[in-house]
N, C-alpha and C positions, 0 to 999 in steps of 0.2 A: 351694462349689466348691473341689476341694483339686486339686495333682500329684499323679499317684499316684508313688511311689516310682522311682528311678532304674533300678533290677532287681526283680523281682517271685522271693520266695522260691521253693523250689521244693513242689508242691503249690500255688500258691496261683492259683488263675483270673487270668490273664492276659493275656487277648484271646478276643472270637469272631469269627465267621466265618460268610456267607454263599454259598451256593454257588447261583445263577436262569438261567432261562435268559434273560430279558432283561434285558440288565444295564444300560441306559438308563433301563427304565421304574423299575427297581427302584429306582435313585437318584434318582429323581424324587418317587419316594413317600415314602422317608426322606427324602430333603431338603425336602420340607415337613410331614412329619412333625416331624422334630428339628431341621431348622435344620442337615442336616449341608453340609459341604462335601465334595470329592472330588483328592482323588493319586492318581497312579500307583503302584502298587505293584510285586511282584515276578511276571512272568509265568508261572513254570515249569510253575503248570496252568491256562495260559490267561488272559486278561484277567483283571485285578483290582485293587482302586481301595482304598485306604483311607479310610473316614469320618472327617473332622476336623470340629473345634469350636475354636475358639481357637488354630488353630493346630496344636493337639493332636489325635495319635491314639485314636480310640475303639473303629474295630470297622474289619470289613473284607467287601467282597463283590466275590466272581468269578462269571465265567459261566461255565456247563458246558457241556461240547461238547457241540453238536447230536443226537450220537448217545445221547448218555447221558440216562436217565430215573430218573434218582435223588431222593431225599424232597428236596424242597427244606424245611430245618430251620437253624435257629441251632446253632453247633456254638460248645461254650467250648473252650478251650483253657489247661491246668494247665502251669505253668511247671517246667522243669526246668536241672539243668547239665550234664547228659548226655544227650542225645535217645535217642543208639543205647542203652546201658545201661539206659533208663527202659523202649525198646519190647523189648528182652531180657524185662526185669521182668514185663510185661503177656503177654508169650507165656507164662509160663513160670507164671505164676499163673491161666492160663486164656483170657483175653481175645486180641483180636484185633489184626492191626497189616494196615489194608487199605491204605495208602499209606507210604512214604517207611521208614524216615528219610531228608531228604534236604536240601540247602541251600536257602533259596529266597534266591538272587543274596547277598548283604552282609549281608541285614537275620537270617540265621538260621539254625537248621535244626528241623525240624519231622516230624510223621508225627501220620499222624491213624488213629486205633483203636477198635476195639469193647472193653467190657467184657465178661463173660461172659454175659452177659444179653442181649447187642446195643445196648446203648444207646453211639452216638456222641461221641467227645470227641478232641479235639487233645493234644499237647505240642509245648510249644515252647522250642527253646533259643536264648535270647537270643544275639543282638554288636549291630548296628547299632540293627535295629529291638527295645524292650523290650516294647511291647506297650501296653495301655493306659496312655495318659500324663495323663488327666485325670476326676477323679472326682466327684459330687454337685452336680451340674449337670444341665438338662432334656438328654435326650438319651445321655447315659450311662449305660454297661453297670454296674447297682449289686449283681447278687446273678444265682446259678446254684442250682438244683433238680433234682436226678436223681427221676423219677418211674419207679418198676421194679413189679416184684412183689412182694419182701420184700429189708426192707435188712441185714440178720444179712449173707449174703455179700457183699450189694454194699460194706457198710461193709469188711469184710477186704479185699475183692482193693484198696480205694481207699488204706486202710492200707497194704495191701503197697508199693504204689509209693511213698507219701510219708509213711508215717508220722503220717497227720493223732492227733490227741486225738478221741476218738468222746463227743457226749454225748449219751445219750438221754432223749424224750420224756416225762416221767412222764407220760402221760397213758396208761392201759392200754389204749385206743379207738384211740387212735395208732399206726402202727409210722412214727416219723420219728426222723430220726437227725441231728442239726448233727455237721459236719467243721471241730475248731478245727487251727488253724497258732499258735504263740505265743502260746495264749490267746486267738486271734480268730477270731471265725466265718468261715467262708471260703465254704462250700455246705453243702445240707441235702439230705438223700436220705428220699422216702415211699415206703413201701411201702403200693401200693393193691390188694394182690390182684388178687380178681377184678372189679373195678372196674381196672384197668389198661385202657383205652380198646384197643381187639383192635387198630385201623387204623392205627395210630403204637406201640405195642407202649412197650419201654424206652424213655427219650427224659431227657436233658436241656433242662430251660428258663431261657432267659435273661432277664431284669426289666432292663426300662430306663427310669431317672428319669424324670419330668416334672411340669413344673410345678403338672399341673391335669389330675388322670386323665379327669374328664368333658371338658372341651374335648380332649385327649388322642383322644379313643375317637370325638368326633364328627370330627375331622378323620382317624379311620381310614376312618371310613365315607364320607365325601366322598370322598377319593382313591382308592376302590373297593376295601379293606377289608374285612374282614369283623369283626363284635367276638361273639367266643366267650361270653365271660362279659360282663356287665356290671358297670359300676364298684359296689364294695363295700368293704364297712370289714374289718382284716384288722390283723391283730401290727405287722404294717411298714408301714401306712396303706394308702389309699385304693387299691384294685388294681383292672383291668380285665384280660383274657386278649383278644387279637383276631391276625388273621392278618393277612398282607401281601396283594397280589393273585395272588402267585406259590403258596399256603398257608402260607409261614413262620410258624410260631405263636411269638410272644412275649409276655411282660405287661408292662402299663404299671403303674408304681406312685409315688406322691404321696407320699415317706416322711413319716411318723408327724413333727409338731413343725415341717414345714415351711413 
């Protein structure tokens, strides 16, 4: 269990985000999934709470207006020092800006965007609130995955914004691609063609630690869960895929050594 750093560089996954429409039950099923606790956070689009551990910030979920029927999905969010100049960046390289930029109260400013492909992702520019404050512990946000059609552009337009180091896959079967910052892994992007799942289309996914993936994936199914995948061995240990009640799809995973 580490802090994660005081400012998170820029490029570098810094917080996600949930958007349900019941925003009670939903914290009912993480908090006994993970053991989270619950704040208030910033309202500007409507109720929303941040998940704590120790005190520490981890992730964050709001409820969406009654009127709205939008994917409910785990959304990362890439840290920046310029919010407005970043969704400049992503207009201007193709992608999309369907919110903001905008303050959310003391803790920020933020905007949440499409890439070229559609797939979902935040920025965020730190003051008050930094974004995730506590790492490698059951319950926290450990790794992000862009799942597209082919990663050759997706890796460019990700580059454009921040510059990452691109390494890719020697495997010729593979088209995957790791995004370093500093020589650090940061996110990895697959391209799965025509195996691209039609009904969720591009998509970001978020992995969040835990202790013990098999207990992990029986207590999704108890809290009425659903488990996608089941638990399997994998580069970064033990992983399971399973949804929330709401369909939020995320993976559990046991890292490797622990």
């Amino acid at each position: 269990m580490t802090e994660a750093a005081t400012r998170h560089k820029p490029g570098a996954p810094c917080w996600v985000s949930l958007m349900v429409h019941g925003l009670d039950a939903t914290q009912e099923f993480y908090g006994e999934l993970f053991g989270w606790e619950f704040s208030p956070g910033p309202g500007q689009l409507g109720p929303y709470v941040r998940a704590m551990l120790d005190g520490k910030e981890v992730a964050g979920i709001g409820r969406l207006p009654v009127d709205r029927h939008l994917p409910i999905a785990w959304t990362p969010y890439l840290a920046t020092d310029d919010a407005d100049a970043t969704a400049e960046t992503i207009r201007s390289c193709g992608g999309t800006v369907g919110v903001g930029p905008l303050d959310a109260a003391d803790a920020g400013r933020m905007a949440i965007a499409c890439d070229p492909s559609g797939a979902v992702f935040g920025i965020w520019q730190a003051a008050a609130h930094r974004g995730i404050a506590l790492r490698g512990t059951h319950g926290t946000p450990v790794w992000n995955e862009l799942f597209t059609q082919e990663t050759s552009s997706a890796a460019k337009f990700y580059q454009a914004l921040f510059g990452y180091d691109v390494e890719r896959s020697a495997s010729v079967d593979a088209d995957c691609v790791t995004l370093h910052l500093d020589g650090r892994p940061v996110a990895a992007l697959h391209g799965l063609g025509g195996a691209l799942p039609r009904d969720c289309g591009p998509h970001w996914m978020t992995y969040f630690e835990v202790a013990d993936a098999d207990e992990a994936v029986r207590r999704v199914a108890e809290l009425g869960g659903r488990v996608l995948q089941p638990p399997r061995e994998g580069a970064a240990g033990r992983l399971a895929t399973v949804a929330d009640p709401e369909g939020a799809v995320f993976t559990l995973v046991c890292s490797a050594g622990r």
